[in-house]
N, C-alpha and C positions, 0 to 999 in steps of 0.2 A: 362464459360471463364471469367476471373478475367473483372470486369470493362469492360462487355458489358454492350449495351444496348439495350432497347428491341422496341421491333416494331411492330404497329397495325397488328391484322388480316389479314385487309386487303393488308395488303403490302404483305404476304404471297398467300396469296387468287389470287392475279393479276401480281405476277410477271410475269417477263419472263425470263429464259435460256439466258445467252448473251453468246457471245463469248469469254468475258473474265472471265465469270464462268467457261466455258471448258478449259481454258488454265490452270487458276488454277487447277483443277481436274485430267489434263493430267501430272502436275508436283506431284502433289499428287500419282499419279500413279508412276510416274519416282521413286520415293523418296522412295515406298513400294515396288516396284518391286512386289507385288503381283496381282492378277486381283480378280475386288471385282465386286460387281451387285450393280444396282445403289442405292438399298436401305442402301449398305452397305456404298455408296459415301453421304448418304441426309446430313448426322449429320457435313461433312467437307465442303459439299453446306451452309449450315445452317452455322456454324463457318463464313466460310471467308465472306457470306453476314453479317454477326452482325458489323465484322472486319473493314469492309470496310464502315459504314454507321456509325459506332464508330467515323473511320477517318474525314470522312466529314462533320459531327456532329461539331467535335471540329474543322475542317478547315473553317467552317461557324458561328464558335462562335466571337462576336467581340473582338479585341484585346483590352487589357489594364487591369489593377488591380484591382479586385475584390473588390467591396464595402463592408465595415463591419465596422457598426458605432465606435468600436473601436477604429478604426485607426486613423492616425493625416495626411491630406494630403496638398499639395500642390499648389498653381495656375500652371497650365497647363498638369495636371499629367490627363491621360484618366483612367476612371471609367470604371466600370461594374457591372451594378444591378440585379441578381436574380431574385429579389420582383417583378421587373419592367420586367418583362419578357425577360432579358438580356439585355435590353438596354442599349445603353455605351453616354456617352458625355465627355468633359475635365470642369475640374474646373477654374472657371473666378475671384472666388473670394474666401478669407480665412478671418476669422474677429472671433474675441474670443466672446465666446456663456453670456450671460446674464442670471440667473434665479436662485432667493435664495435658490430654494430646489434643486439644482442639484447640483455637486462638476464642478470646472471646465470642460470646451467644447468646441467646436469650431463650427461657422458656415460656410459651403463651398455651395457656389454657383455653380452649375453644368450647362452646357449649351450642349441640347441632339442634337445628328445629325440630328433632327427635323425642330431645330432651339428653341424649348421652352426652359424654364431655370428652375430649378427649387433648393429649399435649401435642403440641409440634413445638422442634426445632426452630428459633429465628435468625436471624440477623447472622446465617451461614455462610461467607464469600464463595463457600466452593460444594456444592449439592446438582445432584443430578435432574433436578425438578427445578432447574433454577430457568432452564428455557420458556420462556411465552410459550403456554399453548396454544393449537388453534383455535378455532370457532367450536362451538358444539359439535362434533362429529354428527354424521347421521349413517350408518352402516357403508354400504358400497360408493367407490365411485362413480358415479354416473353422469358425465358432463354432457351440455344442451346435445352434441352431434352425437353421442353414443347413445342417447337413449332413443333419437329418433333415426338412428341404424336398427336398434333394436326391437324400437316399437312402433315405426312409422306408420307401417299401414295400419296395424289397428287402430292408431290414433286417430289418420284419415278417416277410419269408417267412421270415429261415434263422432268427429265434427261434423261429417256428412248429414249425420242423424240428427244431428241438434241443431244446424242451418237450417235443414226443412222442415224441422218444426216451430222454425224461428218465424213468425212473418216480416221482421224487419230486413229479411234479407232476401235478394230476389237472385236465382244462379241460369247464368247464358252460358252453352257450352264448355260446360262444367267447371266457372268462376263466379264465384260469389261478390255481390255488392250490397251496402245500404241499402235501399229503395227509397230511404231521405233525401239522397243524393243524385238520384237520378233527375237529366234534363227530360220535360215534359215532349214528345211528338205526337204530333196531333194527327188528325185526318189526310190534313191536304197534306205534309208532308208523305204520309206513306202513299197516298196517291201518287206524288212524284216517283217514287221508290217502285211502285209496279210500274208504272211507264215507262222506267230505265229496266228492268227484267223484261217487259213484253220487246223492248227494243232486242235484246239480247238471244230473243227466238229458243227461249229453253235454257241455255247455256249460264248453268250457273254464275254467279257475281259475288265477288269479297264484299264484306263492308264496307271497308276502305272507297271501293270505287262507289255506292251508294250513295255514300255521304255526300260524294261532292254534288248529285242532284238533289238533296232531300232537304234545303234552305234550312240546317239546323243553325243555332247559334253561334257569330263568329265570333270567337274568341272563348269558345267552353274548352276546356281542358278536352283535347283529341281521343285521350282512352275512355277518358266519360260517354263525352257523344256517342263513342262507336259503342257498347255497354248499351245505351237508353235506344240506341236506334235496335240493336240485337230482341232488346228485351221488348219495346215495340212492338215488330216482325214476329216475335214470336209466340205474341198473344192474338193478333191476328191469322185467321183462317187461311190468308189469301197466298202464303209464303210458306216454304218449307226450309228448313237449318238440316244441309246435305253434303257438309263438309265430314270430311274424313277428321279425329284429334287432331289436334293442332290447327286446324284451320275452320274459319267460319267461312260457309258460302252458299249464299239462297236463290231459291228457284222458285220461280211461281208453280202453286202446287197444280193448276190446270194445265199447265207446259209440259208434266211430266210427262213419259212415256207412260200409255195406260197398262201395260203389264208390272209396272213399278209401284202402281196405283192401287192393284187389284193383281190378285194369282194367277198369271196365265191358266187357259182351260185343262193344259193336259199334267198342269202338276197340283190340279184341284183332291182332297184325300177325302173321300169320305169312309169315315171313322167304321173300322173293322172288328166289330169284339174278339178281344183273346187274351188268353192268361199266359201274360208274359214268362211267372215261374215253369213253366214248361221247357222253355228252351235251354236244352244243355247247354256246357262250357262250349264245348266245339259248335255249335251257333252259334254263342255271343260273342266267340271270337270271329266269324267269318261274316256278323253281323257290322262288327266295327270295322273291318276291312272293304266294307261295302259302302262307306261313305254316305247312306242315305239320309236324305236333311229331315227327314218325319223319324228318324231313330230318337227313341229321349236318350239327351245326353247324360240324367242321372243315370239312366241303364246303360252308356254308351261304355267301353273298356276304355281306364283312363289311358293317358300317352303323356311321355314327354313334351317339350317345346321342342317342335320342328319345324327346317325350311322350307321344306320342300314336299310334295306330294306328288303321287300319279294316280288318276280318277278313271275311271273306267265309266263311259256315259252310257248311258240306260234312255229308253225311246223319248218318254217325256222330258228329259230335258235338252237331249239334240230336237222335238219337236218345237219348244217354247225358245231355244236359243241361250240355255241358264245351264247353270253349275252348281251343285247343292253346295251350301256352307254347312255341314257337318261335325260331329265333337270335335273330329281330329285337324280339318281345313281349315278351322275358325278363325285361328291367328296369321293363317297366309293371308286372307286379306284387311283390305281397313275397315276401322272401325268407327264409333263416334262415341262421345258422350252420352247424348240424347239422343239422338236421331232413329228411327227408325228403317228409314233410310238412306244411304251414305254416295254419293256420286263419287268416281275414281277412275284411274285412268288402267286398262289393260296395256300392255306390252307384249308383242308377241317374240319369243324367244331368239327365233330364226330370223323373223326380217326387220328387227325394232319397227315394227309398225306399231302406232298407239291408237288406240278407238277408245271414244267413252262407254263406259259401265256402273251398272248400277248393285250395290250389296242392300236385298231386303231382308235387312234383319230379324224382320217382325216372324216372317215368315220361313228365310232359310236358304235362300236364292241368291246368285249375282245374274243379271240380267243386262243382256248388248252382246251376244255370241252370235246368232241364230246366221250373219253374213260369214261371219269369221267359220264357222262350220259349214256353210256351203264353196265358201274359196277351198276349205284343204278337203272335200268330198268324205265328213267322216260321219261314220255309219252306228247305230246303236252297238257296243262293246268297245267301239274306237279308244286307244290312253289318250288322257293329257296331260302334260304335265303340268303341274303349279311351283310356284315360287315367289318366294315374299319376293318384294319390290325393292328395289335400288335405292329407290327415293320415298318418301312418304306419302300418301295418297295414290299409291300404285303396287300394283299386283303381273307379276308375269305368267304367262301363257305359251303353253306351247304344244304343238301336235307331234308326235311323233310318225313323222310323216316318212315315205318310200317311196319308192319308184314305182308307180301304176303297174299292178300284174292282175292278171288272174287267180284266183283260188278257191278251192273248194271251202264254202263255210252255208251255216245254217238257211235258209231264205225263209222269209212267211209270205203266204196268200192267203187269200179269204178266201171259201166257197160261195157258190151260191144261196148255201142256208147258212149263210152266217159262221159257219166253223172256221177257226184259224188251221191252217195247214202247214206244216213245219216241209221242207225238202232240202237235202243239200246241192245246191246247184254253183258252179264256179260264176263269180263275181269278181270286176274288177274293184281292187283294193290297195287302197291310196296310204295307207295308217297301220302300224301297230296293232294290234288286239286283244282282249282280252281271250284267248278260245273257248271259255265256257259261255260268257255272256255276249258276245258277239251275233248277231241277227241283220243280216240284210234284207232291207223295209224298199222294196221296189216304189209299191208309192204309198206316200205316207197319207193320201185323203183313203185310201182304199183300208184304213184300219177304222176312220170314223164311225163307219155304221157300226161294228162291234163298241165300241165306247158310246154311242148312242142308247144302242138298245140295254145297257145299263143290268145286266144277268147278277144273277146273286152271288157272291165272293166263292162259295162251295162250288157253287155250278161251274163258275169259269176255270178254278186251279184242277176242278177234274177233266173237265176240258183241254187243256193247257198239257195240263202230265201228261194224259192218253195221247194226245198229239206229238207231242216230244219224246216218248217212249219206242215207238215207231222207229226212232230214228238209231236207236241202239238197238243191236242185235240180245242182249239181252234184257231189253226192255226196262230198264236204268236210269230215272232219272237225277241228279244233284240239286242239291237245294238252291246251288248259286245259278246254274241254267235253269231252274223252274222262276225264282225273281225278276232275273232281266225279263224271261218270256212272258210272265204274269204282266207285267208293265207295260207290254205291248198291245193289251187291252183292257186297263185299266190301274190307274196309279196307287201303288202297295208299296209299302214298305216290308222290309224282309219279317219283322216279328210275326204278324197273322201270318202268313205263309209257313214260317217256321214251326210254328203252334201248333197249326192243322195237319202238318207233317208227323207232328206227335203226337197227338189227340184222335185224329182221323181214325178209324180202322182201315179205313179204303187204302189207308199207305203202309206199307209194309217196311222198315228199315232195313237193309244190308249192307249198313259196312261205311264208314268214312262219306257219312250224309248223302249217300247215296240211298234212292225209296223207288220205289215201284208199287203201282198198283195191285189190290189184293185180285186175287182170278172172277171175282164176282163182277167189277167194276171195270175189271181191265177191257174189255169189248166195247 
């Protein structure tokens, strides 16, 4: 902006949101009649604060004519000195300057609001104070685009914060409008509006295509409409906003799939007490590697921004057809503003086939797999790989898939009392694997009754171990083969497992998370 001026860090650093920031912004809005997010408001935040500190800059500059030895002045004319750090006083006295190397001068006596007095030079053709100065300085420069390089998102948050506690402004996936401005939709309108979704059989719908059955007003400004009808829809019960960022798209919320709705049964957790400071480094690293969506992400190990992943799937979620959204997975797929739930399109790596899918945020899930794992036959331990998407609202998928062999790996059975029984018997195997947590599940209703009869967490991991110890000759089991297996009768997350691992006495540690049962227990 022409003749701003710029303003410490700090000044950015500690403001605060006023209310006469929101008013400006609210007429900003009036004026665009469009509805923007607040990042899209920082740069006219950022403006009207330069604006206004521009103002008061010069409303706190002293009044009176700029000093510039040049000039020829007055007794009683008021000054203003640059040099002097703006200081102003009026001139007491004028008296023509003496000195054979100079061409004529004048001397003027100045007397400062101080009360001091002091001489300057006048009527000098040739002084180095003779250039116009600027404006009032104000410390650094900091023009509109550098400071909102520098401060943008924090800026973003506290307009976030001062929108929502604004009531005059109402925000649709995540753009902010008036609510003055909004056109009125009524009833029978949105009635229309589910009639064209029920026609649609589930399948998500733009606004755009809404609009043209929802008898809004012809001739209302198009981004308005689409805005009032969003904000509508989304006060109402009967609609869900299941677009990915970037894009609005609604579904009637009884259309959904009912695992989208509600937690599939076998990724239901009922809550395990344990004292997470227990688990060593070397857990919580093999804890992060394990991708599971019940890890809290404040305990999860942080990670870079990544593309790409490979998952190792564990029973419950080849059971429910879902893939954990994890600390580390999070940004491989879409996302939304609000939503809770987000509709997206899978890709599969190998044969671009696309299926829709669903990301439950609330919870931790993408949900629309359970076909897609039966076409490539993969089994609990199966990789897949992930990778962000191409395009936006889309996430890739892919099995690493092989030529059907035989091989030796883990199997369970159930007994007739209920005990899970571990054996290695050769399986054919379509997939990749994890070797530690790979488990081939003959039939997966034949694990029910154990997940039924609902055993207490202690009773089942000693169960679990004993079983799976058998199967080493020294009787050895790892903490990442005791997880997957725990999940194949009940849904755990690695922390209680890990806990009881070190808490327990009944486990004995030896060696690189490897535990064994003590010789009391082990029978």
């Amino acid at each position: 902006m022409t003749g701003a001026i710029s303003l410490p860090n700090e000044y950015w650093i500690n403001l605060q949101v006023t209310p006469k920031d929101i008013e400006h912004l609210h007429t900003f809005l009036f004026e665009k009649e469009t509805p923007m997010t607040a990042g899209d408001l920082v740069a006219e935040f950022v403006e009207s604060r330069l604006r206004a500190e521009k103002l008061s800059a010069e409303k706190q500059k002293p009044a009176g004519r700029t000093f510039l030895p040049k000039e020829k002045y007055s007794v009683g004319e008021e000054l203003v000195f640059p040099a002097l750090g703006w200081r102003s006083g009026a001139v007491i006295s004028a008296r023509a300057g003496v000195n054979p190397g100079v061409d004529s001068f004048d001397v003027i006596t100045v007397k400062f609001d101080d009360g001091s007095s002091r001489m300057f030079a006048a009527g000098l053709a040739l002084h180095a104070l003779n250039e116009s100065p600027a404006d009032k300085p104000v410390e650094n420069d900091s023009p509109t685009a550098q400071v909102v390089a520098e401060h943008g998102d924090a800026l973003d948050k506290k307009l976030e914060e001062a929108f929502a506690a604004d009531e005059g402004l109402v925000k649709i996936a995540g753009r902010w409008f008036p609510r003055s401005l909004l056109i009125d939709v009524n009833e029978g309108q949105l009635n229309l509006v589910e009639a064209a979704l029920d026609m649609a059989g589930g399948e998500p719908m733009p606004t755009s295509d809404l609009m043209k059955d929802s008898e809004l007003p012809v001739g209302a400004n198009p981004k308005l409409a689409e805005f009032s009808l969003n904000y509508a829809m989304q006060a109402d019960g009967r609609f869900d906003e299941v677009g990915p960022v970037g894009q609005v798209l609604w579904c009637l919320r009884r259309l959904e799939p009912d695992f989208v709705r509600e937690v599939p049964p076998p990724l239901r957790y009922v809550e395990i007490p344990h004292d997470r400071s227990l688990l060593n480094p070397e857990m919580i690293a093999l804890e992060a590697q394990l991708d599971d969506e019940l890890t809290d992400a404040d305990g999860a190990e942080a990670r870079d921004e990544i593309s790409s992943a490979s998952i190792t799937l564990i029973y419950p979620h080849l059971r429910a057809g879902t893939l954990p959204v994890s600390p580390r997975t999070r940004k491989l797929f879409p996302t939304a503003y609000e939503s809770p739930r987000v509709r997206f399109t899978l890709v599969d790596g190998k044969t671009n086939q696309r299926f829709p899918a669903w990301v439950v945020l609330e919870h931790g899930y993408v949900y629309g797999l359970r076909e897609w794992y039966k076409a490539h036959q993969l089994i609990p331990g199966s990789l897949v790989q992930l990778r962000r998407g191409d395009r936006p609202g889309e996430a890739i998928v892919e099995a690493r898939t092989q030529r059907s062999a035989k091989d030796w790996v883990r199997t369970v059975m159930v007994g007739s009392d209920g005990v899970v029984v571990f054996a290695l018997l050769k399986q054919p195997i379509t997939a990749e694997f994890n070797e530690r947590m790979v488990v081939h599940v003959p039939d997966f209703k034949a694990l029910d009754p154990v997940w039924e009869k609902k055993r207490p967490f202690d009773e089942l991991l000693l169960m679990v171990t004993r079983e799976l110890a058998k199967s080493n000759p020294q009787g050895h089991v790892h903490a990442q083969e005791l997880y997957a297996a725990m999940n194949l009768v009940r849904r755990t997350p690695p922390a209680p497992i890990f806990a009881a691992l070190e808490s327990n006495p009944a486990f004995k540690h030896v060696g690189d998370l490897h535990f064994r049962l003590a010789e009391e227990v082990a029978v």
